[in-house]
C-alpha positions as CSV (number, residue, x, y, z in Angstrom):
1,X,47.1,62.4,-122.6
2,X,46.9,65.5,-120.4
3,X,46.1,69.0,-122.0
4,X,47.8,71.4,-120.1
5,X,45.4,74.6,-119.7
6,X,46.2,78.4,-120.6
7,X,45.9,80.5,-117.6
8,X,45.1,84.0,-118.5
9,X,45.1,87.1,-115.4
10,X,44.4,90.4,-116.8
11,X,46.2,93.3,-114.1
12,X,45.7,96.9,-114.4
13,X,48.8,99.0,-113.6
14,X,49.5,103.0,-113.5
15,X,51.4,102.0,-116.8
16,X,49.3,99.3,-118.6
17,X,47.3,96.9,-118.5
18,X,49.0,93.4,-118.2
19,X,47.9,90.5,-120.0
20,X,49.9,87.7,-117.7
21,X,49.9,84.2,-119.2
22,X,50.6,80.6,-117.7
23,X,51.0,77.1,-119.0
24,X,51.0,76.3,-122.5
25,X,50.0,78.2,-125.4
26,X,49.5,75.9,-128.5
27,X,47.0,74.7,-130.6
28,X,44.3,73.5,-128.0
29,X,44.5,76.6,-126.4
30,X,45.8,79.8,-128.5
31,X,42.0,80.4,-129.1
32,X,41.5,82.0,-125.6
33,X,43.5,85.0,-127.1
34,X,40.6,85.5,-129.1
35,X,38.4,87.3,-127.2
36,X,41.3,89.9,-126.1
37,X,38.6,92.7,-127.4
38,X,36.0,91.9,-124.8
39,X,38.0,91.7,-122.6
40,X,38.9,95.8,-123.2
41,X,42.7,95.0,-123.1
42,X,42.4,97.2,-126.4
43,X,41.4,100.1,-125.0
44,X,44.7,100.8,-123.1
45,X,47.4,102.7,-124.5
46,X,49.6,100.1,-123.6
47,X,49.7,96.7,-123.3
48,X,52.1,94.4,-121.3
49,X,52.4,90.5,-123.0
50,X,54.0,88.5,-119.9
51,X,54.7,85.3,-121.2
52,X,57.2,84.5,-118.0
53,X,54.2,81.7,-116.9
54,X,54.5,80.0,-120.4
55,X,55.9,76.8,-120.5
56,X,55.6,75.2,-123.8
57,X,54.5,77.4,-126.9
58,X,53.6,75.8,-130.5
59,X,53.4,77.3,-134.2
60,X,49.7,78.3,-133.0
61,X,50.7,80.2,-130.1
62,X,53.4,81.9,-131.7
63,X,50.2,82.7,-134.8
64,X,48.2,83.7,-131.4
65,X,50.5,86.5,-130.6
66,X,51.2,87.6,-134.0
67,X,47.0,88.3,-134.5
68,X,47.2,89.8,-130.8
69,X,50.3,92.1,-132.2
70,X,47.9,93.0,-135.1
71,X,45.1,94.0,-133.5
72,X,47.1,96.1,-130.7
73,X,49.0,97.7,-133.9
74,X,45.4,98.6,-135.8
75,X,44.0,100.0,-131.9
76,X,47.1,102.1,-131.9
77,X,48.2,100.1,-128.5
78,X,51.9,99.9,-127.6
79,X,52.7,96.2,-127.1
80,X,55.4,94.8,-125.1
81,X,56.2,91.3,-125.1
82,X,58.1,90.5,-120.8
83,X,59.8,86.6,-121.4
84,X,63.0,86.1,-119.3
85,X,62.0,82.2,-119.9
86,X,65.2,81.3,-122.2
87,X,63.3,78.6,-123.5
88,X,60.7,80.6,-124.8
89,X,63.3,83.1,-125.5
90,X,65.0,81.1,-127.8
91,X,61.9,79.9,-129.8
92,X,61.0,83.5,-130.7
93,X,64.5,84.1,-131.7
94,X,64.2,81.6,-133.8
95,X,61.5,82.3,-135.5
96,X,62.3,85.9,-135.6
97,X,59.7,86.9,-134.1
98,X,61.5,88.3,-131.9
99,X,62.4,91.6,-134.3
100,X,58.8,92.1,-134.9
101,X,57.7,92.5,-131.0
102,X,58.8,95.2,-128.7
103,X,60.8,92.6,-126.1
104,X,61.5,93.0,-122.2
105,X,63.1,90.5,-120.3
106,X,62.3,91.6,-117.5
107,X,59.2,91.0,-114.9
108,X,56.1,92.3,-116.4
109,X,55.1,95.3,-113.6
């Protein structure tokens, strides 16, 4: 069995700072998100979530984005969520997770 890795590129743009991720974010690998204060991303006024790259997400990546929404929420950061992956679309529709997060389907900057 392959585990499929989460890539994570951190971009700085006039507008925000852009948190891009690729692969799969699921239980071996939602921990990464973790460490998303070192990393200063919570220091921005905004913050861009591109999830474009993801291909497969779990109930622990979805948990993942919900304790990154938190945090940026108690920082006072504005968080956008960029997926114009239908797939991944689809599971945060159903979930309705998709009410809680600022959405925009289009490329993240």
């Amino acid at each position: 069995m392959s585990i499929e890795t989460l890539h994570i590129a951190v971009e700085d743009t006039s507008e925000a700072k852009v948190l891009r991720l690729s692969g799969e974010l699921d239980c071996y690998s939602s921990s990464q998100l973790s460490d998303i204060h070192s990393k200063g991303l919570l220091k921005a006024n905004r913050l861009i979530v591109d999830l474009n790259g993801i291909e497969y997400i779990d109930s622990a990546g979805l948990a993942a984005l919900v304790r990154l929404w938190v945090e940026a929420e108690e920082s006072k950061v504005a968080m956008t969520i960029s997926c114009g992956n239908p797939r991944i679309r689809r599971v945060l529709e159903i979930t309705g997770l998709i009410k809680l997060f600022q959405m925009n389907d289009q490329d993240a900057g």
